[in-house]
KEPA-697113 format. One line per 5 residues: number of its first residue (from 1); their letters; for each residue x, y, z of N, C-alpha, C. Coordinates in nm, 3 decimals. Layout:
N
NUM> A> X:Y:Z:X:Y:Z:X:Y:Z  ...
END
This chain:
177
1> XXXXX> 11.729:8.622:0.037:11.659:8.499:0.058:11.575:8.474:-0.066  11.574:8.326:-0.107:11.501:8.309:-0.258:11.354:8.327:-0.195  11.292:8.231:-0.323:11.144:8.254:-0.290:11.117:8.131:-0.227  11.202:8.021:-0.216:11.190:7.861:-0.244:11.211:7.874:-0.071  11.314:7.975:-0.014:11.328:7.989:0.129:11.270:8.013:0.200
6> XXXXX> 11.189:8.105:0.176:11.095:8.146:0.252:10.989:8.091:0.254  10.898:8.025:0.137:10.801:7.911:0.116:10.878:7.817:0.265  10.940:7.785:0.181:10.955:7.627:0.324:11.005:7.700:0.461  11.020:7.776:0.525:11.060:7.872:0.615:10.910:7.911:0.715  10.827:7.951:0.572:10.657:7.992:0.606:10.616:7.862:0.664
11> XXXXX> 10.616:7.764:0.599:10.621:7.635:0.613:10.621:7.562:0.693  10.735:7.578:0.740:10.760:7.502:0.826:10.766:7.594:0.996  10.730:7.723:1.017:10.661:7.809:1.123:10.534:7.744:1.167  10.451:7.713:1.048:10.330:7.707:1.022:10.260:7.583:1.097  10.342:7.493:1.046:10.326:7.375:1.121:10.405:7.325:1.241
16> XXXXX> 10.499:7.428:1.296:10.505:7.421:1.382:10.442:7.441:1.486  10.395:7.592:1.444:10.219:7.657:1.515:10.144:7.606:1.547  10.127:7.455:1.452:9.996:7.376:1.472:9.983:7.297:1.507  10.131:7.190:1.494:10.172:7.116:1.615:10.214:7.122:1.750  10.197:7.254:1.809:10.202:7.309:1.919:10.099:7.331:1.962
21> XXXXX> 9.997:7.373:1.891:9.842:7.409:1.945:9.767:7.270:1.942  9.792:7.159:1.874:9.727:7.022:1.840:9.780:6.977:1.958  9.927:6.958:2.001:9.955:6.903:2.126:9.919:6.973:2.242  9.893:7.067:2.259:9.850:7.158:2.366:9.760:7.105:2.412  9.648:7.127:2.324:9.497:7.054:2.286:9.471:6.891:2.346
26> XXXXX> 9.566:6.871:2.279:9.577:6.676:2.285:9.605:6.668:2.432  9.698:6.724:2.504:9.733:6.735:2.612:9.643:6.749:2.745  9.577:6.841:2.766:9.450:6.875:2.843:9.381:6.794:2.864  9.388:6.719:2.993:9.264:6.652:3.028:9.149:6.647:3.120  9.064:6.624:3.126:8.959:6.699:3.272:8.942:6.592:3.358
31> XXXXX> 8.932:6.619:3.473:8.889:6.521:3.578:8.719:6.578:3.641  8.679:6.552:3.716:8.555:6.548:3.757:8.507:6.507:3.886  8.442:6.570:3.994:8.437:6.474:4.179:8.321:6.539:4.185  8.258:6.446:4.281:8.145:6.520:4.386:8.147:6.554:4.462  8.064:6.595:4.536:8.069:6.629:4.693:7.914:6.635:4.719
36> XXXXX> 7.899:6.589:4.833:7.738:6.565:4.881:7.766:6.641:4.984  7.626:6.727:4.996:7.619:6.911:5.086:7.513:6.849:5.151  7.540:6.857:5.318:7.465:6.813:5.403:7.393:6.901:5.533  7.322:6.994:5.508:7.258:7.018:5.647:7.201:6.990:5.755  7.289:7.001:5.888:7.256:6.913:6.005:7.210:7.062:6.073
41> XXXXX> 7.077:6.982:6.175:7.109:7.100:6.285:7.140:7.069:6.370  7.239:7.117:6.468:7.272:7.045:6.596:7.125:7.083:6.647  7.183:6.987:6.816:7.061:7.015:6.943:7.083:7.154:7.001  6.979:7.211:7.007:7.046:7.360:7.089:6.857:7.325:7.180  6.911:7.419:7.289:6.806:7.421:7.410:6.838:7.555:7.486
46> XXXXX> 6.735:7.590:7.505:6.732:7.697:7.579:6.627:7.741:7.710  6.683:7.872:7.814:6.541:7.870:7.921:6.559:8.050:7.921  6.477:8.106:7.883:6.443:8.226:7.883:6.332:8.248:8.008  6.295:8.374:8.042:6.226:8.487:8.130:6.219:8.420:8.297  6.290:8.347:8.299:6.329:8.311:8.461:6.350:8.434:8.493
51> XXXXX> 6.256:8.480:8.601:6.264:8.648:8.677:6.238:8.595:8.842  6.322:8.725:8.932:6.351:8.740:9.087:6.178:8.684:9.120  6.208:8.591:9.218:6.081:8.579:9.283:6.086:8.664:9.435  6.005:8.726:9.443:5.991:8.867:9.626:5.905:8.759:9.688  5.895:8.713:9.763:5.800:8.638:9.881:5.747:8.701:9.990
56> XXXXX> 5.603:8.750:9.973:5.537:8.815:10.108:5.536:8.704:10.263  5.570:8.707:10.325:5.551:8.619:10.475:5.414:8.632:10.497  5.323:8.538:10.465:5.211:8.537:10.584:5.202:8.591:10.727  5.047:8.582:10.725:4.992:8.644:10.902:5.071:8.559:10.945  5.149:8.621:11.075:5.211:8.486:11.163:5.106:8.419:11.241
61> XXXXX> 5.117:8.272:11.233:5.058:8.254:11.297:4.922:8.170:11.251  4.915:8.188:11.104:4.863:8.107:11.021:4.904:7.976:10.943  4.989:7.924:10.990:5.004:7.801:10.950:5.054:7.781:10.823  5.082:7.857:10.722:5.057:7.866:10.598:5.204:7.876:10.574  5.218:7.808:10.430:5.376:7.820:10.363:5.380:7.995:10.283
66> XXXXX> 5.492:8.025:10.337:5.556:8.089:10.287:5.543:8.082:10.125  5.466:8.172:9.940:5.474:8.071:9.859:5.511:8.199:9.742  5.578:8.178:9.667:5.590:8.266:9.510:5.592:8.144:9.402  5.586:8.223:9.287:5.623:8.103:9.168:5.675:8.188:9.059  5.736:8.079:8.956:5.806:8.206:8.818:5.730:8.137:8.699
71> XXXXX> 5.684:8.192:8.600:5.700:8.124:8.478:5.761:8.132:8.403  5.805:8.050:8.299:5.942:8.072:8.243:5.893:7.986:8.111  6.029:8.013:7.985:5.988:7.897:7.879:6.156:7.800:7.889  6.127:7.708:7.797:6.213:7.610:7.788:6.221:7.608:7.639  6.270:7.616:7.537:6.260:7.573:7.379:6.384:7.511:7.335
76> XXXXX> 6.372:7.465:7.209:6.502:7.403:7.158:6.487:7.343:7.055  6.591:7.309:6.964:6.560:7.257:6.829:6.694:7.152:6.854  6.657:7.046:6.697:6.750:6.980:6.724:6.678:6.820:6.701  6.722:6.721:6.742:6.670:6.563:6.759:6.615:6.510:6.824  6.574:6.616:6.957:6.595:6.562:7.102:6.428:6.584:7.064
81> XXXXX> 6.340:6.573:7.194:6.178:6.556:7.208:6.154:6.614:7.343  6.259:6.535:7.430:6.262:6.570:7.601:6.389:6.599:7.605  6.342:6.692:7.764:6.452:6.727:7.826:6.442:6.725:7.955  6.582:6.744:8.037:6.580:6.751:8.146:6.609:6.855:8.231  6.520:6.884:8.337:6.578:7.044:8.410:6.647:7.027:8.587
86> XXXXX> 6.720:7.061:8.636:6.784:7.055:8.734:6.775:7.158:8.849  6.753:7.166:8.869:6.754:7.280:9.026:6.828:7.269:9.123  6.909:7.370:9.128:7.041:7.374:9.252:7.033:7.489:9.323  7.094:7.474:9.439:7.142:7.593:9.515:7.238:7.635:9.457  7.284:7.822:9.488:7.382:7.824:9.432:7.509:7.821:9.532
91> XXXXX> 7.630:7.771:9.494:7.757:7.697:9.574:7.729:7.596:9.625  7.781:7.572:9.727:7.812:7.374:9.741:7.758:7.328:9.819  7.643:7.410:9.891:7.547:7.356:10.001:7.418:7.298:9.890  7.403:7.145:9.933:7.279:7.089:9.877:7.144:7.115:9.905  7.143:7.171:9.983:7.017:7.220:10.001:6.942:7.366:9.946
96> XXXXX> 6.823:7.352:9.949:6.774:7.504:9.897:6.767:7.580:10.046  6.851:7.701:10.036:6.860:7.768:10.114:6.867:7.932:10.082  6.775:7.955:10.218:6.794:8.180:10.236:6.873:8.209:10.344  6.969:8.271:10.277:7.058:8.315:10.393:7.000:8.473:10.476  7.018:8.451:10.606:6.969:8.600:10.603:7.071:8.681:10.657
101> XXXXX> 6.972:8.841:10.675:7.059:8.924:10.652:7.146:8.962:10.783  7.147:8.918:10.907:7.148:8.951:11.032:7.247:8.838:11.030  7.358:8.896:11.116:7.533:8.804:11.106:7.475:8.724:11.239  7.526:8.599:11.242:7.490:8.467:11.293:7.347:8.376:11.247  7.287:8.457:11.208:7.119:8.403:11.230:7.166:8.260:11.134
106> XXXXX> 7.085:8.159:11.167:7.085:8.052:11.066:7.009:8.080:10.913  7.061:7.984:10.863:6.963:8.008:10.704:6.839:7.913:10.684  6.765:7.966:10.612:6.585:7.928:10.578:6.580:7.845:10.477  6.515:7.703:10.512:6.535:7.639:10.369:6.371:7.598:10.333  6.382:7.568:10.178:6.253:7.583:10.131:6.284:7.508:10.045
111> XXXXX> 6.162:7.488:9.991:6.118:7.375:9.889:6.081:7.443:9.742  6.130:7.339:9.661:6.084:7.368:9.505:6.003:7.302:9.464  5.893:7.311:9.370:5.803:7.248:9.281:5.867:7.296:9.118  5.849:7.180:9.006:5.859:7.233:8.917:5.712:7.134:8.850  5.659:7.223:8.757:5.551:7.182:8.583:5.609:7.236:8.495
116> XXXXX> 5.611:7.147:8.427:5.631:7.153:8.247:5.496:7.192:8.169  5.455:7.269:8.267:5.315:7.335:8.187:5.289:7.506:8.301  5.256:7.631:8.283:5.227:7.725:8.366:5.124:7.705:8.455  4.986:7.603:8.442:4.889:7.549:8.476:4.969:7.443:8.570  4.855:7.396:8.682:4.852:7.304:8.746:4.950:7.255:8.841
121> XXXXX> 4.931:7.158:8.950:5.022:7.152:9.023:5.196:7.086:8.950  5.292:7.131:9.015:5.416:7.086:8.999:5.449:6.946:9.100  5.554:6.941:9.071:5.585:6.804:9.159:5.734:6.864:9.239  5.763:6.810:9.366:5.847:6.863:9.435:5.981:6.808:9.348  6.093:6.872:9.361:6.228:6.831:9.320:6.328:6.854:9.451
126> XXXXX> 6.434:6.744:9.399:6.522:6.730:9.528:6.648:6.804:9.423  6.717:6.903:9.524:6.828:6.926:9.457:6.952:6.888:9.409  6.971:6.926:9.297:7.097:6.843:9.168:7.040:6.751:9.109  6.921:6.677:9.162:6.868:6.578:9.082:6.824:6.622:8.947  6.857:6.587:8.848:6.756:6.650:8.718:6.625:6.549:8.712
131> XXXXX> 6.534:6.630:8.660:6.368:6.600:8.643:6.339:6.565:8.486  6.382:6.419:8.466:6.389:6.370:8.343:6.279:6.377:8.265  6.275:6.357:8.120:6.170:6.324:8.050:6.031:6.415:8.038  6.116:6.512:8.043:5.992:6.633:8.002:5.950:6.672:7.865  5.858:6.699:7.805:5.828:6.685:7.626:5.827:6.848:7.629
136> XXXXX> 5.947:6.902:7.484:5.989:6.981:7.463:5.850:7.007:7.430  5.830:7.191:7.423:5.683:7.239:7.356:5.716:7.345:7.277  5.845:7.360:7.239:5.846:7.498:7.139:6.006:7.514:7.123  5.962:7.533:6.984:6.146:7.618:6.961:6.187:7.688:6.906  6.109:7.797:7.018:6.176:7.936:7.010:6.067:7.971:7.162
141> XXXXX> 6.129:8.104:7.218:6.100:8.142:7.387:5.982:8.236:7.305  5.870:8.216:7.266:5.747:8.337:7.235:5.665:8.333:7.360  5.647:8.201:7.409:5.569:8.222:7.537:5.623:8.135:7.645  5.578:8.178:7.786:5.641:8.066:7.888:5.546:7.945:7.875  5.624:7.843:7.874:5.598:7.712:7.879:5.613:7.657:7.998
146> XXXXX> 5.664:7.706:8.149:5.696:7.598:8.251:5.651:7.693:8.377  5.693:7.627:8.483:5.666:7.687:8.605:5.754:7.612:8.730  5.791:7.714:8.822:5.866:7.693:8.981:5.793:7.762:9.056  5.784:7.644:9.165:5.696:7.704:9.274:5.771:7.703:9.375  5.814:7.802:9.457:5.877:7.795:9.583:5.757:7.806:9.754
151> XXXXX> 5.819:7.713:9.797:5.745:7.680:9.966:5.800:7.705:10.053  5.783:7.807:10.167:5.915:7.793:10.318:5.764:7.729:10.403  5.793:7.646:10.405:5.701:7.618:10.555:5.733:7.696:10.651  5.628:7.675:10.745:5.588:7.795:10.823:5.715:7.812:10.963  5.704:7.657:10.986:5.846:7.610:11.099:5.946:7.667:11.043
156> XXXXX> 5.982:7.721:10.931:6.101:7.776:10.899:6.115:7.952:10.901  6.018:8.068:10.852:5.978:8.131:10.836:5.909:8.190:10.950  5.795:8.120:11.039:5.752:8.199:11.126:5.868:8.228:11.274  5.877:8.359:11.319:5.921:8.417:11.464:6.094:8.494:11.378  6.093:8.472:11.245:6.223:8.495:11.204:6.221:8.630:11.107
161> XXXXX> 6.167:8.717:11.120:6.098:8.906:11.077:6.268:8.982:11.133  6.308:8.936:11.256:6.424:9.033:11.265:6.553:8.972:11.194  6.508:8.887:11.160:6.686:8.837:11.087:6.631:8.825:10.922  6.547:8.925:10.878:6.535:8.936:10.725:6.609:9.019:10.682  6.611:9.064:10.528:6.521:8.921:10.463:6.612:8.854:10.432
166> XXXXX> 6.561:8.744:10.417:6.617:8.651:10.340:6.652:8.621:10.184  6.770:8.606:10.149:6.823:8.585:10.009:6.839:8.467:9.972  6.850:8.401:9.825:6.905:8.285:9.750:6.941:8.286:9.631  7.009:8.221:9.591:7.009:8.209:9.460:6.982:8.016:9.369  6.850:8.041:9.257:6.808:7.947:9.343:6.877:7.925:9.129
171> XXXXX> 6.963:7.831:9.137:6.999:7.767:8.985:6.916:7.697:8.891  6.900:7.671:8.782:6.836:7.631:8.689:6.869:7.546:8.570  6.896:7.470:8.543:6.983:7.408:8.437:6.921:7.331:8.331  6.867:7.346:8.182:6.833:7.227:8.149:6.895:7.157:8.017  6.878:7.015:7.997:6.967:6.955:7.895:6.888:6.896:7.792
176> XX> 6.925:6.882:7.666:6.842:6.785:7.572:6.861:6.650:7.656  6.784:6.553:7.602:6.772:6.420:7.620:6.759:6.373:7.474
END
């Protein structure tokens, strides 16, 4: 091979090299997008330390309701402000009822109170109804915020010692608003 061959040989490698790397180059183009990062919190709600209420029976004979109560909290985060809480029997009888323990005896029905505060009187609730428009007070369960008061009047409760005790299960439900 002369010298004249390899010159234009070198040559023409050379710029081939560089018209390959120039078009490479030339070639490449960038694009570019956004994306907008959004943190939502959903509604979440909750009812913590609802515990067994035991009911002592009064002196018979005193006139007096049958009475326990629970305190409990309600919390929740989210959009909401109020909520609503529900009180049911449990299964498909509407009423609040104690079944007792003695086969035939009839069952004991009683009354609920609920406050949206541990203080002060509650207001009676009818069951399945929810008890609208209560103002959330915390969100997170650190302390109880609410209260259930249970009542057997006495017409229900008094002369009825041999067909105890009496059981329930008394439901609880609550929703954002």
């Amino acid at each position: 091979m002369n010298l004249f061959t390899s010159k234009t040989f070198l040559s023409t490698a050379l710029f081939s090299l560089t018209l390959c790397s120039a078009t490479s180059a030339l070639s490449q183009a960038t694009a570019s997008a956004q994306s907008t990062i959004t943190l939502n919190y959903g509604n979440a709600i909750q009812i913590e330390n609802v515990d067994n209420v035991p009911i002592q029976a009064p002196p018979p004979n005193s006139g007096m309701d049958a009475t326990g109560s629970d305190t409990f909290c309600v919390a929740g985060t989210g959009t909401f402000t109020t909520f609503s809480i529900t009180f049911a029997n449990a299964g498909s009888d509407p009423n609040f009822f104690l079944t007792p323990s003695a086969a035939g005896a009839n069952t004991m029905l009683y009354e609920v109170a609920f406050s949206n505060s541990t203080q002060g009187q509650g207001g009676l609730v009818q069951p399945d109804v929810p008890v609208t428009g209560n103002l959330l007070q915390a969100n997170n369960c650190a302390n109880d915020n609410a209260r259930f008061d249970i009542a057997i009047p006495p017409a229900q409760w008094e002369g009825r010692a041999a067909d105890s005790p009496f059981m329930g299960t008394l439901v609880i439900m609550v929703a954002a608003e």
